[in-house]
N, CA, C and O atoms as a GROMACS GRO file, in nm:
protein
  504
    1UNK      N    1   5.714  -7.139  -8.427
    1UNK     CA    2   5.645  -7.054  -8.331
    1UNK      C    3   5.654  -7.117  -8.193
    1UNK      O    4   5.648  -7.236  -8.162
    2UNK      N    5   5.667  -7.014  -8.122
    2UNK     CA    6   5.659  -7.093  -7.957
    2UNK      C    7   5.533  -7.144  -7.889
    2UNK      O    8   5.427  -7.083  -7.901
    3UNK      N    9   5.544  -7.241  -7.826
    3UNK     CA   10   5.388  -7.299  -7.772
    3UNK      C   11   5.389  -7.214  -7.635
    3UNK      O   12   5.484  -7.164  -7.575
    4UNK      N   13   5.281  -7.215  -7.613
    4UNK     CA   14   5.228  -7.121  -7.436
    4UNK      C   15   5.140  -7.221  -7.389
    4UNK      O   16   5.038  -7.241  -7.455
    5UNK      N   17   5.156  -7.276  -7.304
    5UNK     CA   18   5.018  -7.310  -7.225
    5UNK      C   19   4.988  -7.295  -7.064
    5UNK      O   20   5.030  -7.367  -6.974
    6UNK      N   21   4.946  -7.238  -7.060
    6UNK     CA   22   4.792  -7.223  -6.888
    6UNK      C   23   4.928  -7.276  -6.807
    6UNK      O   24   5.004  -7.371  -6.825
    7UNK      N   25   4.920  -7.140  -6.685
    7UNK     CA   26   5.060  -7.259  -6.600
    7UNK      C   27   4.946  -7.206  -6.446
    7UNK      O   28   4.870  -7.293  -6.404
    8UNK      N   29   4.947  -7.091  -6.389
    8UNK     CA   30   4.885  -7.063  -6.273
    8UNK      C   31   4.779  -6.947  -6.259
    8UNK      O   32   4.742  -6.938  -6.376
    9UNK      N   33   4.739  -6.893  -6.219
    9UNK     CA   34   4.654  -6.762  -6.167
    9UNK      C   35   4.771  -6.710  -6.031
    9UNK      O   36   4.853  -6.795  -5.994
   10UNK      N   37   4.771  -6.588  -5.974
   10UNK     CA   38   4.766  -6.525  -5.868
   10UNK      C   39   4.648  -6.442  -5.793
   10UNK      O   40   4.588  -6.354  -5.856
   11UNK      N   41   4.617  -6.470  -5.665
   11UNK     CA   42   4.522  -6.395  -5.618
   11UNK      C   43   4.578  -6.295  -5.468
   11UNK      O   44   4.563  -6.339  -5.354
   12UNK      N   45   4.614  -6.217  -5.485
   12UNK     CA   46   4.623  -6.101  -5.345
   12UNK      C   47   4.508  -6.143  -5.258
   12UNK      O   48   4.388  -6.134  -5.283
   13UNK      N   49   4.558  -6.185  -5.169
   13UNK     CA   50   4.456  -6.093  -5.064
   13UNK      C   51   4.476  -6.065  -4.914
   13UNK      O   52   4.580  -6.101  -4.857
   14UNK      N   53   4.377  -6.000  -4.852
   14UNK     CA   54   4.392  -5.979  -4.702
   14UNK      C   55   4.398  -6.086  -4.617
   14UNK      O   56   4.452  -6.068  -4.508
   15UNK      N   57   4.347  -6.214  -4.651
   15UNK     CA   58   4.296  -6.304  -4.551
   15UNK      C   59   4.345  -6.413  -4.629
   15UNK      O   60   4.256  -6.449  -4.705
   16UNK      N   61   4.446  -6.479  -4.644
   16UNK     CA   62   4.498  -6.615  -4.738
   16UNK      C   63   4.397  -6.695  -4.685
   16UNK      O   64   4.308  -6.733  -4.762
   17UNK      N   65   4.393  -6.731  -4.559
   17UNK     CA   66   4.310  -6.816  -4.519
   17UNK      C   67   4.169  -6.832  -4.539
   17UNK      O   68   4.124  -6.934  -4.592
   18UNK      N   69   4.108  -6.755  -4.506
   18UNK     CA   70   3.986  -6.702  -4.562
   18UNK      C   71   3.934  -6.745  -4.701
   18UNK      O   72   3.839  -6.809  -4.745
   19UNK      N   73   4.050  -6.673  -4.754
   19UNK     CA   74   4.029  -6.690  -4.880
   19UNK      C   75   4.057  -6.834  -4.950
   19UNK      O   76   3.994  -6.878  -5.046
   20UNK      N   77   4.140  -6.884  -4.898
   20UNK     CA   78   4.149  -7.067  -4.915
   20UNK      C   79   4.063  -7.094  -4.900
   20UNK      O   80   4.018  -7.160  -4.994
   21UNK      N   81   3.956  -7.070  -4.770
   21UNK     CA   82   3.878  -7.187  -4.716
   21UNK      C   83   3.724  -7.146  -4.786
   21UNK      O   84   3.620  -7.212  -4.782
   22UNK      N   85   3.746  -7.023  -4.847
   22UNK     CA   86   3.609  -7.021  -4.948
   22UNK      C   87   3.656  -7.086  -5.082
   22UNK      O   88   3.552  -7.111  -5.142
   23UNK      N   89   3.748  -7.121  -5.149
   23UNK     CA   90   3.723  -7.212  -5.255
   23UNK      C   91   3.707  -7.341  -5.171
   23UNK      O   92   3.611  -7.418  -5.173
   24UNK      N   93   3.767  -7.346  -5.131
   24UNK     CA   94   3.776  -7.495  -5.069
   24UNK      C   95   3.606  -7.548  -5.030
   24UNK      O   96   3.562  -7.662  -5.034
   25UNK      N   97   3.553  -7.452  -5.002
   25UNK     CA   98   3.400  -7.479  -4.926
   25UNK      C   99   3.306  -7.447  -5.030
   25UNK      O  100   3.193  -7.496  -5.034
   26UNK      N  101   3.356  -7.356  -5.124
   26UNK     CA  102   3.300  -7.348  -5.287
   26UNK      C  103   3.264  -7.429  -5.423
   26UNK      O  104   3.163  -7.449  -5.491
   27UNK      N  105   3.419  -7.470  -5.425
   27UNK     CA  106   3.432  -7.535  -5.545
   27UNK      C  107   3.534  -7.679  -5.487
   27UNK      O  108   3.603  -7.726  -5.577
   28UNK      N  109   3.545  -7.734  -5.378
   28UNK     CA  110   3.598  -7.840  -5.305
   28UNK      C  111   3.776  -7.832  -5.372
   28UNK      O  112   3.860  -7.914  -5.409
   29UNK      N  113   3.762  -7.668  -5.357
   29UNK     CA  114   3.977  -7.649  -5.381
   29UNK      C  115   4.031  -7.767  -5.305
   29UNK      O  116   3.966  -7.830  -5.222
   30UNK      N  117   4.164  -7.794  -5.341
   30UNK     CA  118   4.279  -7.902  -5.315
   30UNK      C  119   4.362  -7.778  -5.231
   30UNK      O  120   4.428  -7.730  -5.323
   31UNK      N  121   4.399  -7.694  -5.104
   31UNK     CA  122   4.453  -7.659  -5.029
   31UNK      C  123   4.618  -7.731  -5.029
   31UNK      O  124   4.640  -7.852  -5.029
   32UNK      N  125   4.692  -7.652  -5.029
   32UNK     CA  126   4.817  -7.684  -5.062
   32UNK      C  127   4.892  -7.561  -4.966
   32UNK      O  128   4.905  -7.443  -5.000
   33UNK      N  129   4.936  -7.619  -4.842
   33UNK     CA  130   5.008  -7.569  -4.779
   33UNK      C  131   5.188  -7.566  -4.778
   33UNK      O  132   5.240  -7.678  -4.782
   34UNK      N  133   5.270  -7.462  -4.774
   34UNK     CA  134   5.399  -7.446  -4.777
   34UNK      C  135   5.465  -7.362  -4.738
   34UNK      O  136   5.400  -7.260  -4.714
   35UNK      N  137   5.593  -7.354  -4.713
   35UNK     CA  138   5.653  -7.241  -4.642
   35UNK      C  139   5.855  -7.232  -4.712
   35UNK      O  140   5.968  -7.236  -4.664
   36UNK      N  141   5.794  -7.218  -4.840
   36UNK     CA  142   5.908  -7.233  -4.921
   36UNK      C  143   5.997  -7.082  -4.800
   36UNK      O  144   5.956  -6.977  -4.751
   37UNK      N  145   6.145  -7.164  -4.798
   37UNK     CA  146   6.231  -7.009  -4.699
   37UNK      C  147   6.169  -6.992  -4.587
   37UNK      O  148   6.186  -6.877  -4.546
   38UNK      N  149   6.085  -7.072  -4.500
   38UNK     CA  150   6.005  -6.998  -4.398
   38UNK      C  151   5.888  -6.917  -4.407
   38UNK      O  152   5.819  -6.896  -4.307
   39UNK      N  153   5.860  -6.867  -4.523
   39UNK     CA  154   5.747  -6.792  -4.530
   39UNK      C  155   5.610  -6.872  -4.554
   39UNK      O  156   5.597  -6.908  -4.671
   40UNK      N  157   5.511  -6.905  -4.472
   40UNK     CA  158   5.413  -6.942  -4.510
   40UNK      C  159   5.338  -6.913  -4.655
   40UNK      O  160   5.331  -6.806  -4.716
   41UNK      N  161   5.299  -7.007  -4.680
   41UNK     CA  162   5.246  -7.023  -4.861
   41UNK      C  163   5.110  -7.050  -4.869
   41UNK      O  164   5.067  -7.129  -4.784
   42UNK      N  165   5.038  -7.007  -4.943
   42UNK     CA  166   4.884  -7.119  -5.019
   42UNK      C  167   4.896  -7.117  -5.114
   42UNK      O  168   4.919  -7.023  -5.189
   43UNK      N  169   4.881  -7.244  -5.136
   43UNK     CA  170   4.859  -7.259  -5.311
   43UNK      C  171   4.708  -7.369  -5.352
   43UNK      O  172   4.699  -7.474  -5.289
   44UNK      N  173   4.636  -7.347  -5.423
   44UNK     CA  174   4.514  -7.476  -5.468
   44UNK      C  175   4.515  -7.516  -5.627
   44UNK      O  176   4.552  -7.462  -5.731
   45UNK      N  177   4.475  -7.594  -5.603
   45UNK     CA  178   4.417  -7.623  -5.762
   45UNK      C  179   4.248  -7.661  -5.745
   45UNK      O  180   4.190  -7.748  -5.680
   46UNK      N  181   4.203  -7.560  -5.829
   46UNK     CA  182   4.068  -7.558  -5.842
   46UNK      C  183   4.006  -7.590  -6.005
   46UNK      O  184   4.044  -7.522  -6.100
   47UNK      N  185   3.922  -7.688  -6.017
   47UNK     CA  186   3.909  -7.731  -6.193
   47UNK      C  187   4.022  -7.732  -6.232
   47UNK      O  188   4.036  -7.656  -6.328
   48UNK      N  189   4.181  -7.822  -6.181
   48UNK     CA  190   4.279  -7.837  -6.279
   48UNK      C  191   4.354  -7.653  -6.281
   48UNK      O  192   4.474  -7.628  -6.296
   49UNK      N  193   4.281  -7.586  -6.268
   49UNK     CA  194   4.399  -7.438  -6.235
   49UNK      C  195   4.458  -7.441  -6.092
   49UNK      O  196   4.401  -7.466  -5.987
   50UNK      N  197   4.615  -7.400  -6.120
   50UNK     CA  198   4.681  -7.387  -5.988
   50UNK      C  199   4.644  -7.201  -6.040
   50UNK      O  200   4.652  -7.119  -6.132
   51UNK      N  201   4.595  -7.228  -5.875
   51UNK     CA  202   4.607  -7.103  -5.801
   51UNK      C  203   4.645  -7.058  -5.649
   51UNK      O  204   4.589  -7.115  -5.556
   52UNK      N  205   4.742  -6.954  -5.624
   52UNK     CA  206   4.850  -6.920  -5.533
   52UNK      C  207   4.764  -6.795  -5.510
   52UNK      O  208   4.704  -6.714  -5.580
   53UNK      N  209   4.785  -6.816  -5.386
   53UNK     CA  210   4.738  -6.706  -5.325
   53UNK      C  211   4.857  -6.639  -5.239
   53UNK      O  212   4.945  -6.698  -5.176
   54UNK      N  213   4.836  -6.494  -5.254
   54UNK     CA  214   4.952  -6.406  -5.193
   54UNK      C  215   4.913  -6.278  -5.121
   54UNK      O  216   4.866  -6.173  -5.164
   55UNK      N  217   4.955  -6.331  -4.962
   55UNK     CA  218   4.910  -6.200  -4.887
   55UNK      C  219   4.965  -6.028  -4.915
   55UNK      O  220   5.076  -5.997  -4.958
   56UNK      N  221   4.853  -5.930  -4.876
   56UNK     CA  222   4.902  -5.817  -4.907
   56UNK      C  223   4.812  -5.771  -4.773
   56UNK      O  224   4.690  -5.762  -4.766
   57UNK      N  225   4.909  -5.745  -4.674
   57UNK     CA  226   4.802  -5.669  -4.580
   57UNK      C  227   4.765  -5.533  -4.559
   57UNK      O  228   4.812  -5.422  -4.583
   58UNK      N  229   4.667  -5.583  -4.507
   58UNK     CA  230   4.562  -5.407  -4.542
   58UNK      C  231   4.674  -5.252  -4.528
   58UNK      O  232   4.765  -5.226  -4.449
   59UNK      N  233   4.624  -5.182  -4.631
   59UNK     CA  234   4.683  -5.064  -4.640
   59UNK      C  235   4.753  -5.092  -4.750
   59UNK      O  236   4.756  -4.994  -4.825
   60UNK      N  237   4.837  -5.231  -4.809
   60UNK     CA  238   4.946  -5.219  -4.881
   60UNK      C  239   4.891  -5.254  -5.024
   60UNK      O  240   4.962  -5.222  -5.119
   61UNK      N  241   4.789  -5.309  -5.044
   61UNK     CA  242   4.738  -5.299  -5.169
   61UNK      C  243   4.640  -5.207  -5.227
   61UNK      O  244   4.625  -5.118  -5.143
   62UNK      N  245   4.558  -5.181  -5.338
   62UNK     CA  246   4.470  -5.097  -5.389
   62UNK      C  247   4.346  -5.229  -5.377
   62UNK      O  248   4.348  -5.352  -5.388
   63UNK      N  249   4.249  -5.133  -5.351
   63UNK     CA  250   4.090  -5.216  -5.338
   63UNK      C  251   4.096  -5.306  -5.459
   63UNK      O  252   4.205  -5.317  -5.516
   64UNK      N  253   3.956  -5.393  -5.520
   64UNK     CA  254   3.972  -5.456  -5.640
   64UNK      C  255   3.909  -5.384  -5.694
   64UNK      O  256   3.829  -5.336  -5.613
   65UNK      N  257   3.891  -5.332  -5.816
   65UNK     CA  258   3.830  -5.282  -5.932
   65UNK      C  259   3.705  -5.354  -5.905
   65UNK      O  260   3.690  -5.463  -5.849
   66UNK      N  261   3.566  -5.229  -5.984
   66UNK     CA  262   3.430  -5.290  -6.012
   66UNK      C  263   3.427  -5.325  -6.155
   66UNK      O  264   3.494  -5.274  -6.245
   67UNK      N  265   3.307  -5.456  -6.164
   67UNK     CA  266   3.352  -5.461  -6.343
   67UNK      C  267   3.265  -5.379  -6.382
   67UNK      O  268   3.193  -5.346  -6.288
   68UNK      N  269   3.232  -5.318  -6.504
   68UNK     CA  270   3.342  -5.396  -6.603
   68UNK      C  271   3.464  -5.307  -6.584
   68UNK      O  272   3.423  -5.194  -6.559
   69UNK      N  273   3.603  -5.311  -6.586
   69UNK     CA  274   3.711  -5.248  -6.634
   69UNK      C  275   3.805  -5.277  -6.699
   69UNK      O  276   3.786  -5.399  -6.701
   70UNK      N  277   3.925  -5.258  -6.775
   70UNK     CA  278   4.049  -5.309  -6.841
   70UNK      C  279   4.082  -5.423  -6.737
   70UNK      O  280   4.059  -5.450  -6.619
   71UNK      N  281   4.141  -5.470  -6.831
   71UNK     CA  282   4.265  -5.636  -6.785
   71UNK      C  283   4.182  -5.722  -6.742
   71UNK      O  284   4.061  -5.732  -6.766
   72UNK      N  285   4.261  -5.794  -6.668
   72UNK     CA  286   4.196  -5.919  -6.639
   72UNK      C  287   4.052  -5.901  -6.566
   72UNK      O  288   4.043  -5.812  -6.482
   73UNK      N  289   3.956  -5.969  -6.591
   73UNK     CA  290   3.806  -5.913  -6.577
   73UNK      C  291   3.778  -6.049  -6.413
   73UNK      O  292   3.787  -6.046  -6.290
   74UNK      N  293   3.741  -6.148  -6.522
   74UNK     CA  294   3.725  -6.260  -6.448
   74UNK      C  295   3.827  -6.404  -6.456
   74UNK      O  296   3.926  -6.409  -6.529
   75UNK      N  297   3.788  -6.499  -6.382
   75UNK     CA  298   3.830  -6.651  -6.432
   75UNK      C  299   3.671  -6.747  -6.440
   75UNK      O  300   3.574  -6.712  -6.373
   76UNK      N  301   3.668  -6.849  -6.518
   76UNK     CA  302   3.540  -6.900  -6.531
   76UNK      C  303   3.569  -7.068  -6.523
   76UNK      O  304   3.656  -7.134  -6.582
   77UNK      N  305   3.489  -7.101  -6.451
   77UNK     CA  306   3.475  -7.270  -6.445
   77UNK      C  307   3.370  -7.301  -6.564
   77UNK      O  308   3.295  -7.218  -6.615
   78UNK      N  309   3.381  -7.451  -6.601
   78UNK     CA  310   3.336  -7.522  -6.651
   78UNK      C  311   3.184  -7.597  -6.580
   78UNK      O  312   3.256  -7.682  -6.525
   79UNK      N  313   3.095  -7.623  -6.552
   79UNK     CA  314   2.977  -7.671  -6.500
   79UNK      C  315   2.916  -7.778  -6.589
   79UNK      O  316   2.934  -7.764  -6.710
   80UNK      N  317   2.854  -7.872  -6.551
   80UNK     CA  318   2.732  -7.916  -6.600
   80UNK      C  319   2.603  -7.912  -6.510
   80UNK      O  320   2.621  -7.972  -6.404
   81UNK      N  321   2.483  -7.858  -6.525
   81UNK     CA  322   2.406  -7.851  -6.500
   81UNK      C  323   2.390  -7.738  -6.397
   81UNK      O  324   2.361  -7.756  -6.278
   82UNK      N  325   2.413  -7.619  -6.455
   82UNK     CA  326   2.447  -7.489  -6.390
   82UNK      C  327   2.331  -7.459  -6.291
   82UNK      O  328   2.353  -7.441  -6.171
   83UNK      N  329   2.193  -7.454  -6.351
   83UNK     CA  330   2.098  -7.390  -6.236
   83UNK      C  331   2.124  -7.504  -6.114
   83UNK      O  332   2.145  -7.439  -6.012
   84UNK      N  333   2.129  -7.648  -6.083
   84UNK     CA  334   2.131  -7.724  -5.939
   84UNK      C  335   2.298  -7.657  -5.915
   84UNK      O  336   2.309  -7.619  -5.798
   85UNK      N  337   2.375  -7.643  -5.965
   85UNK     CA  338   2.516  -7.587  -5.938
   85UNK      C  339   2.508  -7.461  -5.841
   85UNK      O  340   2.520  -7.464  -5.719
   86UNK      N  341   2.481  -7.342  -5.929
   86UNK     CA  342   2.384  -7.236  -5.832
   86UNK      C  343   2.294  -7.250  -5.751
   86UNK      O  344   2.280  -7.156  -5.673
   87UNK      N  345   2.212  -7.353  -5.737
   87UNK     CA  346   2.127  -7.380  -5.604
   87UNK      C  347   2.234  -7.424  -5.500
   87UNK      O  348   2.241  -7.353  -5.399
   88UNK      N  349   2.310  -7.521  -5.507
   88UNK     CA  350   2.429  -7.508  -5.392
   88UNK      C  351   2.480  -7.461  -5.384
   88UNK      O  352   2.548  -7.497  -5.288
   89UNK      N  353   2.536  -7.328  -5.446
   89UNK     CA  354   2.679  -7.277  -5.436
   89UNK      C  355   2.571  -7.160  -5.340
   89UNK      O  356   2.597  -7.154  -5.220
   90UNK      N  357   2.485  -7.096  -5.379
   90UNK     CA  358   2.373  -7.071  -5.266
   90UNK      C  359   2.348  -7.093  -5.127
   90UNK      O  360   2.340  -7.022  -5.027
   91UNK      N  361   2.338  -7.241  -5.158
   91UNK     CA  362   2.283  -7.286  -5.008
   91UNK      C  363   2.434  -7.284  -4.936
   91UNK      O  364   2.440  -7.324  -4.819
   92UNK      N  365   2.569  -7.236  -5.007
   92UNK     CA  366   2.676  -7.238  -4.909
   92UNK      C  367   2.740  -7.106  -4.921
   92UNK      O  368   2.859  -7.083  -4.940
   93UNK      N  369   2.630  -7.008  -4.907
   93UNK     CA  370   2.649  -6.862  -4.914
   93UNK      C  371   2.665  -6.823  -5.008
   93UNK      O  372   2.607  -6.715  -4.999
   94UNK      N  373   2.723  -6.831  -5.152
   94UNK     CA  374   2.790  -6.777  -5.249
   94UNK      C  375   2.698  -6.638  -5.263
   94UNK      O  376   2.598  -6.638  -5.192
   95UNK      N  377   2.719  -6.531  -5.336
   95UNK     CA  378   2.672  -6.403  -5.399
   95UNK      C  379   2.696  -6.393  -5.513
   95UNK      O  380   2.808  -6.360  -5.552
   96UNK      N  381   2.574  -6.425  -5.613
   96UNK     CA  382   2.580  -6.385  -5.722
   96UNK      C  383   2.560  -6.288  -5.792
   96UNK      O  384   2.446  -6.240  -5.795
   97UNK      N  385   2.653  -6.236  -5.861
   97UNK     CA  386   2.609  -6.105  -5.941
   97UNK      C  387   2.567  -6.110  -6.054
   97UNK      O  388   2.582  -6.008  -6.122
   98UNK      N  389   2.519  -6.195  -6.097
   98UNK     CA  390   2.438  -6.281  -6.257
   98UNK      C  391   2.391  -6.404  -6.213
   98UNK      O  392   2.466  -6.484  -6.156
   99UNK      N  393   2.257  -6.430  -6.235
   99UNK     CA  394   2.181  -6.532  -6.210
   99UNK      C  395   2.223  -6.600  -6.343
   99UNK      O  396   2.289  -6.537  -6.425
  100UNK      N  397   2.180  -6.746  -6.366
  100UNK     CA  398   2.212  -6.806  -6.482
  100UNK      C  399   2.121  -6.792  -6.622
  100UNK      O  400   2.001  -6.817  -6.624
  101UNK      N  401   2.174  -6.762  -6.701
  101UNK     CA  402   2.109  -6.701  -6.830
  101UNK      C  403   2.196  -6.756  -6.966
  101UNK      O  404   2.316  -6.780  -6.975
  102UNK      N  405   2.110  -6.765  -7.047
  102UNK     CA  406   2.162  -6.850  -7.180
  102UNK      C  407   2.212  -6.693  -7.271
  102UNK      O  408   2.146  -6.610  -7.333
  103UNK      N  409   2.316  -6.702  -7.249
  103UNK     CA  410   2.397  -6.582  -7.377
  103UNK      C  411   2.392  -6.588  -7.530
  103UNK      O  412   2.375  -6.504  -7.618
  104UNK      N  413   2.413  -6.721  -7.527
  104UNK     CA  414   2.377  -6.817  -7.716
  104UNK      C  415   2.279  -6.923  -7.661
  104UNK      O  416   2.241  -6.942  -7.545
  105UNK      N  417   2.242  -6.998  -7.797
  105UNK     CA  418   2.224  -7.127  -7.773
  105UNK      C  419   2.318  -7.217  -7.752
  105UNK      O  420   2.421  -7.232  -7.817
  106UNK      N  421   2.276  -7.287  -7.645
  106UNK     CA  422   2.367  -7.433  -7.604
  106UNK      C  423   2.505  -7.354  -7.499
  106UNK      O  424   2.599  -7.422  -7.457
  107UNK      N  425   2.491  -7.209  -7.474
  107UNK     CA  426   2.590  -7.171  -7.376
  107UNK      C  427   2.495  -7.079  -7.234
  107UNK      O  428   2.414  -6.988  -7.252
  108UNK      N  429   2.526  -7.122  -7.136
  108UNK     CA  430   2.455  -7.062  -6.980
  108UNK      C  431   2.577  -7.036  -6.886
  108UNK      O  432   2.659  -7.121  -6.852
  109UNK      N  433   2.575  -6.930  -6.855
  109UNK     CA  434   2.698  -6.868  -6.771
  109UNK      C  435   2.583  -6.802  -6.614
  109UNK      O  436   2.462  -6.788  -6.601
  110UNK      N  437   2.669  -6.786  -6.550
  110UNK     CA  438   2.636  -6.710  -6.441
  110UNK      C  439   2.792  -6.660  -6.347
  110UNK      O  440   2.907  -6.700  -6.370
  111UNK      N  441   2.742  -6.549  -6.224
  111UNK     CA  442   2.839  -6.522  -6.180
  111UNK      C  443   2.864  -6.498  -6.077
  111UNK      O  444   2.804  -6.393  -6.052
  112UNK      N  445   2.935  -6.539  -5.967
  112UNK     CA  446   2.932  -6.507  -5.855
  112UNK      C  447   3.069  -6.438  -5.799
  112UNK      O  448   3.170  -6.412  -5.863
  113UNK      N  449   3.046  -6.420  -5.682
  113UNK     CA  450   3.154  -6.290  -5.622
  113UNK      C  451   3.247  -6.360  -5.552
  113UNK      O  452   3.194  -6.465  -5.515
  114UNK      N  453   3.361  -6.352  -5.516
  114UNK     CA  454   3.462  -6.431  -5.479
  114UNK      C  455   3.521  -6.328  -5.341
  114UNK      O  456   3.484  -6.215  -5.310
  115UNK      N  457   3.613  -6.406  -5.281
  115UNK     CA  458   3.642  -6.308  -5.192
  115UNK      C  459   3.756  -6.181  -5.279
  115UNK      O  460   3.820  -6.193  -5.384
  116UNK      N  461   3.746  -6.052  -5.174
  116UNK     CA  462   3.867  -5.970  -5.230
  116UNK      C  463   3.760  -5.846  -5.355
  116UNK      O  464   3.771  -5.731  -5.395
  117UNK      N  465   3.666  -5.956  -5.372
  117UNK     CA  466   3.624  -5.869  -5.493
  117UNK      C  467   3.611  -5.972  -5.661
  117UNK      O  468   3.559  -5.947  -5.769
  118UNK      N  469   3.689  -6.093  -5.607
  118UNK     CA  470   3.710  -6.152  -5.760
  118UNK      C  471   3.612  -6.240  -5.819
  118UNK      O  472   3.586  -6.352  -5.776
  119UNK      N  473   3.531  -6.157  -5.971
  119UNK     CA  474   3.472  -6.220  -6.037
  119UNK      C  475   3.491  -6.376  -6.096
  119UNK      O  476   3.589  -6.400  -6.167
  120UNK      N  477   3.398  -6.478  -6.064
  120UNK     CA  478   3.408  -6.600  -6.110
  120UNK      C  479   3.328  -6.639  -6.173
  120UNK      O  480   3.222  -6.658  -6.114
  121UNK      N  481   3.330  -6.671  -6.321
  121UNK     CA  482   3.179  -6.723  -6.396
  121UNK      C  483   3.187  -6.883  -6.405
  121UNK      O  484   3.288  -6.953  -6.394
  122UNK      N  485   3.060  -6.921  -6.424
  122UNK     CA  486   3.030  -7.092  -6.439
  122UNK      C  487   2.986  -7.090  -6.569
  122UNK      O  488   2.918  -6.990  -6.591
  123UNK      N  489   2.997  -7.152  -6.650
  123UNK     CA  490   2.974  -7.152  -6.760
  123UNK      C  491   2.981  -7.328  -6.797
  123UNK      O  492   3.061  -7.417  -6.767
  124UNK      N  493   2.838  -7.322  -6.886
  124UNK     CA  494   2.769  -7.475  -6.921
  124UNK      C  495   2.759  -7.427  -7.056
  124UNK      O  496   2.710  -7.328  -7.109
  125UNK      N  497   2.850  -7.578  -7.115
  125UNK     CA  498   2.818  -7.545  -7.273
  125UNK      C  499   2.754  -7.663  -7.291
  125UNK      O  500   2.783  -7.760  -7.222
  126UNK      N  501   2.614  -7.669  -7.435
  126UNK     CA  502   2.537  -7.835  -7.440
  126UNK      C  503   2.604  -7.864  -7.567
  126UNK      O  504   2.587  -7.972  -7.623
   0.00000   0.00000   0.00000
């Protein structure tokens, strides 16, 4: 059988920059600038995921979907100690659309809004 493993995410958006500099001010993204051919690039790694970001300027893409809908929904980080996690991600604007709440025992997720529209959950397992 063939092995698969985790290589990147893609994220569209209007504002690369923007949108860099909220993980970056979020979740302390690794900003990775390039211009593979001349074309300016972003790329980060956030928790160990590379993620590339790719401009689409206004008019040329479709809005983001509300959840819940088909396909890809969200991406979710790993946390320890989720409620002081959400107290800063707070005190540096974030918008949550799920406060933190225990789903099982020994699992607490919450969720906040990303730019573009993109769902991000935190999730603490004990």
């Amino acid at each position: 059988m063939s092995v698969f493993t985790f290589d990147h995410i893609h994220l569209r958006s209007s504002d690369p920059e923007a949108t860099a500099a909220f993980y970056e001010r979020m979740f302390g993204a690794e900003i990775i600038r390039s211009a593979p051919g001349g074309a300016p690039r972003i790329d980060m790694k956030v928790g160990g995921l590379d993620i590339f970001i790719l401009n689409s300027p206004a008019g040329k893409a479709a809005a983001a979907p509300v959840s819940p809908y088909l396909g890809l929904d969200h991406f979710g980080l790993s946390v320890t100690g989720i409620d002081a996690v959400v107290a800063e991600l707070k005190a540096k604007g974030a918008e949550f659309t799920m406060e933190p709440n225990t789903i099982r025992p020994g699992v607490r997720i919450a969720f906040l809004r990303g730019p573009e529209g993109v769902s991000i959950e935190l999730l603490e397992r004990s």
